[in-house]
C-alpha positions as CSV (number, residue, x, y, z in Angstrom):
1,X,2.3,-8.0,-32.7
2,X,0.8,-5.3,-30.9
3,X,1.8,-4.0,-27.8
4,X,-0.7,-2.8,-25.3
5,X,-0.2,-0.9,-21.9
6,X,-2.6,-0.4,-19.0
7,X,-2.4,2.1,-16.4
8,X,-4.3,2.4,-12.9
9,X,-5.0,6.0,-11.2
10,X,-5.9,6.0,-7.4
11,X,-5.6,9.1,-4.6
12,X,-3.1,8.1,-1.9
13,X,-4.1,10.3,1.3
14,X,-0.8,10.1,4.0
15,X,-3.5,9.1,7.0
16,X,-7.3,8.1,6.5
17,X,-7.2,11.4,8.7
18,X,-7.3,13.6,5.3
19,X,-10.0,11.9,4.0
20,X,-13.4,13.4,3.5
21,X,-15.8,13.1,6.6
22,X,-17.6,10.0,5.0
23,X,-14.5,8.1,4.1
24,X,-12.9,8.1,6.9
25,X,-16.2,7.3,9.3
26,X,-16.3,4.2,6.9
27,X,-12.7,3.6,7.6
28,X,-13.3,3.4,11.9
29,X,-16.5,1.2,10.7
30,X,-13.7,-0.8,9.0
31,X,-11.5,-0.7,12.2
32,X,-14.9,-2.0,13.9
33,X,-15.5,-4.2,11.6
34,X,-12.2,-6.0,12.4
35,X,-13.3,-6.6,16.3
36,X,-15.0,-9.5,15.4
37,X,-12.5,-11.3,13.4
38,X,-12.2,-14.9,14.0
39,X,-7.9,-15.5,13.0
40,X,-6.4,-17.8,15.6
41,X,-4.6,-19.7,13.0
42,X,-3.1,-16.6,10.8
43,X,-3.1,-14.0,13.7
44,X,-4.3,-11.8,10.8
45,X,-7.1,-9.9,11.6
46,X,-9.1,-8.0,8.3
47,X,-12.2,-6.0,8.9
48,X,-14.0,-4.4,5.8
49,X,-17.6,-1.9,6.0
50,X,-19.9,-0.7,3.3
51,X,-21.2,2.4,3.3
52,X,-24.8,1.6,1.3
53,X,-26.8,4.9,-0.6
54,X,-29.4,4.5,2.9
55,X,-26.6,5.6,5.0
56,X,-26.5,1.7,6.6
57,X,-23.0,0.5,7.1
58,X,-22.8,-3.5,7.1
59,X,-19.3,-4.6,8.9
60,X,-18.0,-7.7,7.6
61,X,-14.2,-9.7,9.0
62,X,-12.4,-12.7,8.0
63,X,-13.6,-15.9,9.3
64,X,-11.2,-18.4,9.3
65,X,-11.6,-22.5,10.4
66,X,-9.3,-25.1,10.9
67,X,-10.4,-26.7,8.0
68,X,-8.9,-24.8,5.5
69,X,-9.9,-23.4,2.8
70,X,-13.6,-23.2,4.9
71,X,-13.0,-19.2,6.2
72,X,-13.8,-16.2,4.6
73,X,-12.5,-12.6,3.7
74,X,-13.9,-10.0,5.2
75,X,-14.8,-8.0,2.3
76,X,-16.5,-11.5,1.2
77,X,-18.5,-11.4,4.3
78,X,-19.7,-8.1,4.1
79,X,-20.7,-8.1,0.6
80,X,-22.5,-11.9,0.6
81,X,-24.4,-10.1,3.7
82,X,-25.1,-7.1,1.6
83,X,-26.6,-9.6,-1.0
84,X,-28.9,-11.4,1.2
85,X,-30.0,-8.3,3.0
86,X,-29.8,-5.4,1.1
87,X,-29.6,-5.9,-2.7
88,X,-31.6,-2.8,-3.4
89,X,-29.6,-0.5,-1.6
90,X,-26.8,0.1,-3.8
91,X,-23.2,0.1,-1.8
92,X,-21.5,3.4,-2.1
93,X,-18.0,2.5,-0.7
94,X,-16.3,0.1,0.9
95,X,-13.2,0.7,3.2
96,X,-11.0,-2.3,4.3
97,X,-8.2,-2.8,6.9
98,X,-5.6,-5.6,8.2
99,X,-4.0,-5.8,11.4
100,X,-1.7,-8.4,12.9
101,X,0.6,-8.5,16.4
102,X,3.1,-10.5,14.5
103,X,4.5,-7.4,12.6
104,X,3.7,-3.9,11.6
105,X,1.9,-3.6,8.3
106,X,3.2,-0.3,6.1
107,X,0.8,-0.2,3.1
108,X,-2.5,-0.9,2.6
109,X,-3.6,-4.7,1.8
110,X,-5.7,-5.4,-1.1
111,X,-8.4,-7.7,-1.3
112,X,-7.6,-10.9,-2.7
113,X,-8.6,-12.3,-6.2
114,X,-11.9,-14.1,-5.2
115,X,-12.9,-10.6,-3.2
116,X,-12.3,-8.5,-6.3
117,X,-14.4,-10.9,-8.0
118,X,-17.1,-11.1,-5.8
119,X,-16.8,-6.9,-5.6
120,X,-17.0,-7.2,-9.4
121,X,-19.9,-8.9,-9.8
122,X,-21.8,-6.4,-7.5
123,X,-21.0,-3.7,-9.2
124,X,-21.8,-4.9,-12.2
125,X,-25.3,-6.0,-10.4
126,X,-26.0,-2.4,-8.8
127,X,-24.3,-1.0,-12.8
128,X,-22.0,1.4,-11.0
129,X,-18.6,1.2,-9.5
130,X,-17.8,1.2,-5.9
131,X,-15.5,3.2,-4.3
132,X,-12.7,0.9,-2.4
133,X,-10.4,2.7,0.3
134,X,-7.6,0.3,1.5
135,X,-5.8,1.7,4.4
136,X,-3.5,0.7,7.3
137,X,-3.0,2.2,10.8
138,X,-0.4,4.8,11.4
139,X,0.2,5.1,7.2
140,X,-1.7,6.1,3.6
141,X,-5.1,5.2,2.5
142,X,-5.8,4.4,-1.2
143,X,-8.7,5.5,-2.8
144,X,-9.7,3.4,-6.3
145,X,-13.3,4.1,-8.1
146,X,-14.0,0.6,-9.0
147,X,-12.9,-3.2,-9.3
148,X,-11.3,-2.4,-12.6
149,X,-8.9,-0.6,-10.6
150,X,-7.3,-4.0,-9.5
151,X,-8.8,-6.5,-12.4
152,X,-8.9,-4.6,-15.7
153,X,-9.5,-8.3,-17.3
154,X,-11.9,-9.2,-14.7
155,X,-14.0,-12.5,-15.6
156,X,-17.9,-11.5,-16.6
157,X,-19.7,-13.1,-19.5
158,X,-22.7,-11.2,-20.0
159,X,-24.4,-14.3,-21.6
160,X,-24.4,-16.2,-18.6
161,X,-27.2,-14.1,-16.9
162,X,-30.4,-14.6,-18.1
């Protein structure tokens, strides 16, 4: 038997406040972003921006519908718009926030497993990471190069592209 161990690395900033000037636009694109979230049913509201290598910032925000499972993430709804729209402008970064009235959230929320995938599949499509920053209001921001940060046995067969 062999015994293996994996380790993650990511910057946690106290307030998106101490990020660089970029990063935290991108974050208030994020806070944006999360406007136009349609949540009646979790309350949960998630908005999520790409910063693209044009400058362009696409907002994206969860859309959710009665009948479940037929809603969306928000970083899903950015990045399938980035897809359609802009394939050959390469995303930078993509900040991502969550907000709800029902209680006060303390950390950051990651993306769930289908986003990471989706965010995966991108980056191997533009062949270089993207920066994620997942921050909360009124606490830290974390700042991870890459989808590897959160999958580091993401799913991609190389034979299945031809």
């Amino acid at each position: 038997m062999i015994n293996h161990e994996l380790k993650i690395n990511f910057a946690e900033y106290p307030d998106i406040t101490d990020l660089n000037k970029s990063d935290y636009a991108l974050c208030k694109e994020a806070v944006k972003a999360m406007e136009n979230s349609h949540s009646p049913y979790s309350k949960f509201r998630v908005g999520a921006a790409l910063r693209l290598q044009s400058g362009k910032i696409i907002h994206g925000s969860n859309q959710e519908n009665v009948a479940y499972p037929s809603g969306l993430c928000a970083e899903r709804v950015a990045l399938f718009y980035w897809g359609a729209n802009h394939p050959d402008d390469p995303i930078e970064a993509m900040a991502v926030t969550a907000h709800t009235d029902e209680f006060e959230i303390l950390q950051p929320v990651t993306s769930c497993g289908s986003c990471l995938q989706v965010l995966a599949e991108y980056e191997k499509k533009q062949n270089k990471p993207i920066e994620i920053i997942l921050f909360c209001a009124n606490g830290p921001a974390w700042v991870m190069n890459g989808v590897e940060s959160f999958l580091p046995f993401l799913f991609f067969e190389n034979r299945l592209i031809s």
